[in-house]
N, C-alpha and C positions, 0 to 999 in steps of 0.2 A: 562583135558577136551578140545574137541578141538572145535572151534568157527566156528559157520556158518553165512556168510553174503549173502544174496540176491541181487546182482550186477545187480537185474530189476529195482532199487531204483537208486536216483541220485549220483552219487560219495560222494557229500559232506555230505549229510545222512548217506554216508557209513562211511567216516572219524569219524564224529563225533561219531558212534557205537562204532567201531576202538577206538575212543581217549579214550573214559570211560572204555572201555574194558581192552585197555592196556594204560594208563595213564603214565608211563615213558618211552615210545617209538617215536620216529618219527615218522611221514609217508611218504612214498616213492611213488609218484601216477608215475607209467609205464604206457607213452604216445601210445606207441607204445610194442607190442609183438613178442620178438624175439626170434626166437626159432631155434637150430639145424636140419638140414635136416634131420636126424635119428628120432629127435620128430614129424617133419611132417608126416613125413612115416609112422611113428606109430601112430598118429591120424586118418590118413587117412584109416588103416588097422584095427586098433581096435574100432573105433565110440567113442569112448572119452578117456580120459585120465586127471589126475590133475598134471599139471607143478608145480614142487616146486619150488621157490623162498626166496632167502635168499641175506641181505642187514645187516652188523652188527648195530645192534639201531635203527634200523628202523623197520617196519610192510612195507611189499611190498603192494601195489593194483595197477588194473590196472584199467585203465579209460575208460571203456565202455561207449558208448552212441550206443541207443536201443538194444544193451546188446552184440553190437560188438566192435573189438579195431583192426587197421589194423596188419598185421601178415608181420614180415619180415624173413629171414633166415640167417643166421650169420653162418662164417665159425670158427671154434677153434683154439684158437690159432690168431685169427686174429680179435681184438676190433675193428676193424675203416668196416670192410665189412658187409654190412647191403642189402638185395636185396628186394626188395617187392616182396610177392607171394598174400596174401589176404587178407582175415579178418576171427578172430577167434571169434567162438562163447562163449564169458566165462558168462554163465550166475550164478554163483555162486563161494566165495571165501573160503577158509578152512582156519585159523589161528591159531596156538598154539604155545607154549612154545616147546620145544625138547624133552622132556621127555612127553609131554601131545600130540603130535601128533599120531595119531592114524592108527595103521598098514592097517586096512581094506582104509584110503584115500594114504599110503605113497604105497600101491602094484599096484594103477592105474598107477603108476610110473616106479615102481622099483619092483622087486621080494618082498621084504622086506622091513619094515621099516630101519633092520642094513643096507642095502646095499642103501640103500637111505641116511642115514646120512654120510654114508662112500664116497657117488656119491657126495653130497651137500657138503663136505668137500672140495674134491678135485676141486670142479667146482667154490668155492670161494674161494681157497686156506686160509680154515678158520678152527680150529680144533672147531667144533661146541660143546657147552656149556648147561646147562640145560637151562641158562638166557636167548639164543637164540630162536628169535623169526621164524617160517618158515611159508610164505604162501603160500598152495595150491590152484591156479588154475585149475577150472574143466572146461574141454577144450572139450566138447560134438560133437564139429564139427568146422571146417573150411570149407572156399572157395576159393579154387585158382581161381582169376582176371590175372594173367599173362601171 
């Protein structure tokens, strides 16, 4: 079963959902949203999308306030380059276990759920486990400020 949170509610409301939820996890609050040009592109072309996010022992969320969090664009292959483009609109979070995530939120992504653990694999150099937690961000829209 996979978890739905309402990211209209204050972060810390959202944590504590989160902590009862999954009660041996961390949490990871993403200050900021960074996202590959390729995902921009495709937000901007398809009107939403849900970014997957994966942190080993931890539950990712992002920190929304009035239900945006600034947007920057990162190049692969290169952790220290960060560019501001704008603010992403995530008004909603998707959480599950590996095996409890759910194909109809991992195709807003990926063609497939396989090709989506096979993509989150490689992108955290992590051979993902059932114990693995992944959260989808539903990304309905952006705005380039730059």
């Amino acid at each position: 079963m996979i978890n739905t949170y309402s990211l209209l509610h204050p972060t810390q409301e959202v944590v504590e959902k989160i902590k009862r939820d999954f009660p041996s996890y961390k949490i990871h609050i993403d200050e900021i949203f960074n996202c590959y040009p390729e995902v921009v592109e495709s937000i901007e072309a398809h009107s939403e999308i849900v970014s997957i996010r994966f942190m080993g022992g931890h539950v990712r969320i992002p920190r929304v306030i009035n239900g945006v969090i600034p947007l920057f664009i990162k190049k692969p292959n290169d952790p220290i380059f960060h560019q501001f483009y704008g603010i992403a609109h995530i008004p909603m979070l998707y959480v599950a276990h590996v095996p409890d995530f759910e194909e109809r939120i991992a195709v807003l992504d990926y063609n497939s759920k396989e090709k989506m653990l096979f993509s989150i694999g490689n992108i955290y150099n992590h051979e993902l486990v059932s114990r693995d937690v992944l959260s989808g961000y539903f990304v309905p829209e952006i705005k380039k400020i730059i």
